[in-house]
Structure formats: C-alpha cells, structure tokens
C-alpha positions as CSV (number, residue, x, y, z in Angstrom):
1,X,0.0,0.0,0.0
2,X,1.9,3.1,-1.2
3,X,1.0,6.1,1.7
4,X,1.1,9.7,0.8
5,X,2.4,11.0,3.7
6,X,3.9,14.4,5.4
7,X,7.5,13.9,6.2
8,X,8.1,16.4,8.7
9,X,4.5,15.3,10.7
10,X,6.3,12.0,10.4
11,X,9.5,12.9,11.9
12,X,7.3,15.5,14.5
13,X,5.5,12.2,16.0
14,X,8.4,9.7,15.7
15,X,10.3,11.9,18.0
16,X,8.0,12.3,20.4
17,X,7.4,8.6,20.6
18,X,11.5,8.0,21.2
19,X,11.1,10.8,23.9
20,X,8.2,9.1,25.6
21,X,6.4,12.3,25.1
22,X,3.6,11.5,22.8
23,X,0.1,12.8,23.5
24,X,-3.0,10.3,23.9
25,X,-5.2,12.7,21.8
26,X,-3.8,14.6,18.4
27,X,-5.6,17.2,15.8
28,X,-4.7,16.7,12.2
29,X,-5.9,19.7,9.7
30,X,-4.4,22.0,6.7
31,X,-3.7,19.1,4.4
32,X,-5.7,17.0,1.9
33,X,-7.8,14.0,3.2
34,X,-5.4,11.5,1.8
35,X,-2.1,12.3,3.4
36,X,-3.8,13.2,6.8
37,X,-5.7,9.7,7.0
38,X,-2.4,7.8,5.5
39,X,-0.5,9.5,8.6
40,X,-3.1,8.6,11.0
41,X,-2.9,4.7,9.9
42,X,1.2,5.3,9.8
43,X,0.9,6.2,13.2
44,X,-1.3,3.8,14.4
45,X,1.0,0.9,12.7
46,X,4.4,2.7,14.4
47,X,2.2,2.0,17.7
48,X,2.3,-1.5,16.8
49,X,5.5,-1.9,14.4
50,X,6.1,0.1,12.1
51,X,7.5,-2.1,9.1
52,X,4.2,-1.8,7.2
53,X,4.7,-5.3,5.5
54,X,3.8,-7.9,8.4
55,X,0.5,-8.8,9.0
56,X,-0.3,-6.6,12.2
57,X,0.6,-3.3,10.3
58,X,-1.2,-4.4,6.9
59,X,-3.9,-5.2,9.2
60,X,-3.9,-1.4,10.5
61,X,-3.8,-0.2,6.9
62,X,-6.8,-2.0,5.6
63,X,-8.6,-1.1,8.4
64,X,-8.8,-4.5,9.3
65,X,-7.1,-4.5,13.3
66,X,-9.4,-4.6,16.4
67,X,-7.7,-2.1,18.0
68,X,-7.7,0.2,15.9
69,X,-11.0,2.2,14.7
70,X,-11.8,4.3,11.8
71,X,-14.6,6.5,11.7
72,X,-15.8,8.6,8.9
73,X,-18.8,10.0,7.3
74,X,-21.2,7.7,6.3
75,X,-22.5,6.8,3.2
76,X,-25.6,9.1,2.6
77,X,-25.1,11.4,5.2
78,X,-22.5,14.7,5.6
79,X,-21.5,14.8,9.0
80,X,-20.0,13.0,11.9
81,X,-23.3,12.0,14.1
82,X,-23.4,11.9,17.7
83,X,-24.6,8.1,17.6
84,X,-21.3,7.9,15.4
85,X,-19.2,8.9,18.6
86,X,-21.7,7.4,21.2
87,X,-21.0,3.9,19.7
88,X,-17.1,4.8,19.6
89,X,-17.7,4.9,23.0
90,X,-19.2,1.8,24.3
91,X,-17.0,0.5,22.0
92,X,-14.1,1.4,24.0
93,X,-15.4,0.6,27.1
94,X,-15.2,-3.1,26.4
95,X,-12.3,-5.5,27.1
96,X,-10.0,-6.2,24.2
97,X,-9.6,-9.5,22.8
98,X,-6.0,-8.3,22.0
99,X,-3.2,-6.9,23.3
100,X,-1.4,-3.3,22.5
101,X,-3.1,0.2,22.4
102,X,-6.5,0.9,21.7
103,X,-6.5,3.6,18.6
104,X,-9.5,5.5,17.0
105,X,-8.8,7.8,13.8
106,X,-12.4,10.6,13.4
107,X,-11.8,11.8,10.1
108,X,-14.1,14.7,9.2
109,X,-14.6,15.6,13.0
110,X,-14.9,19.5,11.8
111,X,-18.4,18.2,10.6
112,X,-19.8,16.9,13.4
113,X,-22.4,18.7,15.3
114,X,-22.1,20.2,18.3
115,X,-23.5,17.8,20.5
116,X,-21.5,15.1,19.0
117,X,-18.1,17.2,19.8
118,X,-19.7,17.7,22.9
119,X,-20.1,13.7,23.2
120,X,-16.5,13.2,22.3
121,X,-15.0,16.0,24.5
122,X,-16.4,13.8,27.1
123,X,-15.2,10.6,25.9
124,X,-11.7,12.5,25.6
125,X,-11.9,14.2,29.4
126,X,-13.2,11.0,30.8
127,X,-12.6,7.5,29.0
128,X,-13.8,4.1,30.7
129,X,-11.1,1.9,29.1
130,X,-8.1,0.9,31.6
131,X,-6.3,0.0,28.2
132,X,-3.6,2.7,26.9
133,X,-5.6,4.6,24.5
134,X,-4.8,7.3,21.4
135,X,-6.8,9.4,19.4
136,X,-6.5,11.0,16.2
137,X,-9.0,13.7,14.8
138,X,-8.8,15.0,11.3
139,X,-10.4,18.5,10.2
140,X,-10.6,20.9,7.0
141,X,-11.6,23.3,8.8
142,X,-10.4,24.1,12.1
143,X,-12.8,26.8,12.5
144,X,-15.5,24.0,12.9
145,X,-14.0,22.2,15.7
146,X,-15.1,23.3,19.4
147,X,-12.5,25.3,21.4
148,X,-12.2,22.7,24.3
149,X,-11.5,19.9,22.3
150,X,-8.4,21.5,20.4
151,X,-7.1,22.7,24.0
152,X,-7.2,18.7,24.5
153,X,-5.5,17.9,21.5
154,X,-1.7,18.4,20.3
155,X,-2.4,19.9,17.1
156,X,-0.5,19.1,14.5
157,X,-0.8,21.0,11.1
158,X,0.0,19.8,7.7
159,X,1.2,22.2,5.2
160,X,-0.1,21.9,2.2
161,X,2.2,20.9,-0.9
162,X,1.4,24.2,-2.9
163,X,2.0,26.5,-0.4
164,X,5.9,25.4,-0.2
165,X,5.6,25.4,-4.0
166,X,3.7,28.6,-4.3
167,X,5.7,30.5,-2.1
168,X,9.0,29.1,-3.4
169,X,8.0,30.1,-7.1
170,X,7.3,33.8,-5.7
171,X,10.3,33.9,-4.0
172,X,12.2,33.6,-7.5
173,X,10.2,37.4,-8.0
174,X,9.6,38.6,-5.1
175,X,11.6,38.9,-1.1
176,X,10.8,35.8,0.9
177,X,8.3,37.5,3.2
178,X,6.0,38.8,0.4
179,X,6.4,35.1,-0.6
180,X,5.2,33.8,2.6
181,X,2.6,36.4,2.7
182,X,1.5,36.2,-0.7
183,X,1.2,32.5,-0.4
184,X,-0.4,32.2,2.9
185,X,-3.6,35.1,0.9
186,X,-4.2,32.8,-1.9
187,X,-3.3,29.7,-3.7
188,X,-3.3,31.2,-7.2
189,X,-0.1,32.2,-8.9
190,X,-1.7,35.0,-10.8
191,X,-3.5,36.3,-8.1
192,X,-0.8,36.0,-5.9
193,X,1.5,38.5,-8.3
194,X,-1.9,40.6,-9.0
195,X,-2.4,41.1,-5.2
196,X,1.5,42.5,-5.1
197,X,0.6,45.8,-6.5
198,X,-2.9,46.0,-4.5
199,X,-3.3,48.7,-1.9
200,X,-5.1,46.4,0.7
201,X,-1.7,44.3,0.4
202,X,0.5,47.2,0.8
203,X,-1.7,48.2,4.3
204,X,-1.8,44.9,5.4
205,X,2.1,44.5,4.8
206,X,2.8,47.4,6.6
207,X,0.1,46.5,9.5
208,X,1.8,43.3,10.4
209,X,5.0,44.5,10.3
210,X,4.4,47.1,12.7
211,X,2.6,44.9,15.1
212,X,5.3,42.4,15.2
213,X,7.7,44.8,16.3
214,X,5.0,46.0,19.2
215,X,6.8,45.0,23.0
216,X,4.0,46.4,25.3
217,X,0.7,47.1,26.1
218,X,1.4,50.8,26.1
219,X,2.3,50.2,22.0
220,X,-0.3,47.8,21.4
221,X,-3.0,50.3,22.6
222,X,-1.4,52.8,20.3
223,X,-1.4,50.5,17.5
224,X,-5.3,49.8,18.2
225,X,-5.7,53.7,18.2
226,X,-4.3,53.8,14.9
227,X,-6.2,51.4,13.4
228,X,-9.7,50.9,14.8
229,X,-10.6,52.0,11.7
230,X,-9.8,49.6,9.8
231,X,-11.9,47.4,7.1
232,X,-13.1,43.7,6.7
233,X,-10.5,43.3,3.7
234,X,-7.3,44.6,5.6
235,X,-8.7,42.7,8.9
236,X,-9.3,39.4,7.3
237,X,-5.6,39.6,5.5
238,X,-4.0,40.3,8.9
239,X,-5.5,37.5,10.3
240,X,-4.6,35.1,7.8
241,X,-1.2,36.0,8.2
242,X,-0.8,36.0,11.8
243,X,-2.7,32.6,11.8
244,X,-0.4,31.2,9.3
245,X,2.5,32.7,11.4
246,X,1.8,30.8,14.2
247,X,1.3,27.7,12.6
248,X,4.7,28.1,10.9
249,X,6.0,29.0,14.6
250,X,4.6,25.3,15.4
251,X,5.4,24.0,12.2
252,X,8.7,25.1,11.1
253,X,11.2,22.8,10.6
254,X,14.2,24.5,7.9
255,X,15.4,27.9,8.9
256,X,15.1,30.5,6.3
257,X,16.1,34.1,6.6
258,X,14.2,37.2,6.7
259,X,12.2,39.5,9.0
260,X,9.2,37.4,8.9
261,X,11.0,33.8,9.8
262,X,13.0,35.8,12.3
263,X,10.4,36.7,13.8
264,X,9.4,32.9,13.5
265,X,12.1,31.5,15.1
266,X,12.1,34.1,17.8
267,X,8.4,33.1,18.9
268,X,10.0,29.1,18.5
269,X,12.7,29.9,20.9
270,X,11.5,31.9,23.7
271,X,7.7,30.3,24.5
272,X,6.2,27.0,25.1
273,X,4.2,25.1,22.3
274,X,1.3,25.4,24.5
275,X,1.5,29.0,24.7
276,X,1.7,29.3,21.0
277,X,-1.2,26.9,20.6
278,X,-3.6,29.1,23.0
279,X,-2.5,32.4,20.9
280,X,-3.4,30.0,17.3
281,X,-6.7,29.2,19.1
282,X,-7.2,33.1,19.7
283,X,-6.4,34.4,16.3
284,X,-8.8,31.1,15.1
285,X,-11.1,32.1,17.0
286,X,-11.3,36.2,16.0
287,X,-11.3,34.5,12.8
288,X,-14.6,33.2,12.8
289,X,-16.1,35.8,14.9
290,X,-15.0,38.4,11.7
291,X,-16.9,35.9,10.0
292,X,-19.9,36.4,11.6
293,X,-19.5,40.2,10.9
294,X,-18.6,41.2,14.8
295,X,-17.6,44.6,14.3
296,X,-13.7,44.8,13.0
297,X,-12.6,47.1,15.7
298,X,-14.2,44.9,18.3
299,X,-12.2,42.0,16.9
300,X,-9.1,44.1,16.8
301,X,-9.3,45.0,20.8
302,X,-9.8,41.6,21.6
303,X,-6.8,40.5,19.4
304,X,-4.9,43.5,21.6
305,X,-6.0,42.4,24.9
306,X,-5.3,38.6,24.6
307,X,-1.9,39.4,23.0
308,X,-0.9,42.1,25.4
C-alpha cells in the first residue's frame, strides 16, 4: 500500500514517541484527506510496528485491526453523528480480545455537530477503558471544531504541498516575506503577483510588520488607536497572516532568513508550544467571529488584549 504522507508530521510524532512524550489525543488539519488519513494509519502501525509489511501493520492499513477504529462520514449522510461517537464509545469501554493500544482515527470531525463534539470531549476528558488509548482527529476546517476539544489535543498541522511550491516560485520574484505572505492570501499564482501591486496588500504589509515589532501594552494600545478603523479586507488579511505565522512557529522545521521567519524563530525559541497553541486558538477564533461580521474594531481590541 503506497502512503502519501507528510514527512516532517512524520519525523514531528516519531520523535516524540522515542522521547516518551507523545500525547494520547492529536488534531490533524491543513492538508488534503489523503495524506492526513495515511498519517493517521502510519501512526497507528508505528504504535504497533512500524515495518508496514507484516500482517499486524497491513492489518492497521486495511482497516482491518481490532484495535484500531476508523470512523468517517457515512455513506448518505454529511457529518459525523453523535450516535457515530456514542458507539465509539461503548466501543471502547469493552475488554479487548487483543493486546497493544486501543486507537480510533475521526476523520471529518470538523463536521460533526455540536452535540456530538460535545459527546467526544467527554469521551476524551473521561474515558472508561483501563487500556492505553490514542486518538486521532482529522479536520478541513479548524474553524468548525469546538475550542475545548483542540485545547485537548496536540495539534499538528500539515502544510499543504502548494503552499511550499507557491511561495518558493514567488520567492524567484519577489523577497521571501512577500512570498510567505503572498502565499499564505491565496493559492493562485496569478492572483498572488496581481495582489503585489494591491493597496489592501501594501496596508496589510505594513500593519503586520508594525505589530510584530510592538513589545508592550502601552504600543499595542497605540497601534489599536491607529487602526480601529480599519476594514473587513485589511482585517481578514492580517488574520490570515498572523494565523499562518503561528502555525509556521509550530510547524517550522528548515530555517530560512528574513524579517518574517526571524520573527518565527524568535516566537520558537522563547515560548512554550502550548503558549503558541492558546495564541493560534485566539487568532482562530477572531477569525470566525469576523466571519460572523462582529464589528472589526471589536475583533481588533480583543486580538490586543489577549496578546498584550
């Protein structure tokens, strides 16, 4: 079975396995259903083995080991149900025939309804198996998955193949931080180099640059002085760019050079991956609340007060 997989997720989860430091619950998102599913079967087999050809990790491939369930959306249907997660459950709560971990994979959990999340989050908080258990969640869109259950999860975000390939064509035009911002405001080539010469682009440039260099709350309240005014365009771009900042700040694996990835590996060095994964779950959160057309200075004070 050939796997389409993300090497650095790989190399992410195999060291924290060797370290004894692996979490019992993990968020997949930001990559295409293939790669994230043939991870989560990867992982489940390194649980096990690991050498993909015996019958115990074929078994985990095909979805064919006891241990290990897969869960999706079902045929018909286009959403994760609550009875879907209820019968994960009892599931669990029964004896094994077999020994190792116990493993589920959700994949679509971003659809689910609220009271199934909410069903799961308890499941998560409070199992009722003895046996060493492990989780593994997949979403499209983070934005759809409750707060409390990625504060339970070690999220783990897979980048996209044309974003590297998208922002290293642009950097052959442009310096590498208008490649990484270009890239991280749309996946088009030609949009990307139309959106160069744009004036929301220049603003936003400028905006995020100047609050990356902010040290205090006295600056930070200047800064929101500034611009309270600002629009829904401009608001949405800075978002998407501090979002994908601090995914890089989880992420990042090769060191490149310039202001932005300094920046980067600043953030990398000098706090703790939970802090950066509560200031992610902030800016994912202001996110969706611009979506919902709270008031753009509104969402601009709260980004200032949780980040100062």
């Amino acid at each position: 079975m050939q796997l389409d997989i993300d090497e650095r997720v790989t190399e992410e989860l195999d060291r924290a396995k060797e370290n004894n430091r692996l979490l019992h619950v993990y968020l997949f998102y930001g990559g295409d259903d293939k790669t994230m599913l043939d991870e989560a079967k990867l992982f489940a087999a390194k649980l096990y083995c690991g050498c993909l050809n015996c019958p115990t990790c074929k078994a985990i491939l095909e979805d064919n080991h006891l241990n290990v369930k897969h869960i999706g959306i079902e045929e018909g249907k286009t959403m994760i149900t609550k009875e879907q997660i209820n019968a994960l459950e009892a599931e669990f709560s029964m004896t094994s025939l077999i020994l190792g971990p116990r493993i589920y994979i959700i994949d679509g959990i971003d659809t689910a309804s609220q009271a199934a999340q909410n069903s799961l989050l308890k499941f998560i908080e409070e199992p009722t198996m003895q046996d060493e258990v492990y989780g593994i969640l997949i979403a499209y869109d983070l934005n759809n998955v409750l707060t409390t259950i990625k504060s339970r999860c070690g999220l783990i975000r897979f980048m996209p193949k044309s974003f590297r390939e998208l922002e290293d064509a642009l950097a052959q035009k442009y310096s590498l931080d208008d490649a990484f911002m270009l890239a991280s405001l749309t996946n088009n080539l030609t949009l990307c180099e139309q959106l160069y010469n744009d004036i929301n682009y220049i603003k936003v440039k400028d905006l995020l640059h100047s609050f990356l260099n902010l040290s205090n709350s006295k600056d930070a309240v200047l800064f929101y002085l500034a611009n309270r005014d600002i629009s829904k365009t401009i608001l949405q771009y800075f978002l998407k760019l501090l979002i994908n900042i601090y995914h890089e700040t989880l992420t990042l694996t090769k060191l490149l050079s310039s202001p932005i990835y300094d920046k980067i590996t600043a953030l990398k060095q000098n706090n703790s991956k939970a802090f950066l994964e509560d200031r992610l779950n902030t800016l994912l959160r202001l996110e969706t609340k611009l979506k919902y057309n709270v008031v753009e200075k509104n969402v601009l004070h709260e980004l200032i007060i949780s980040f100062f």
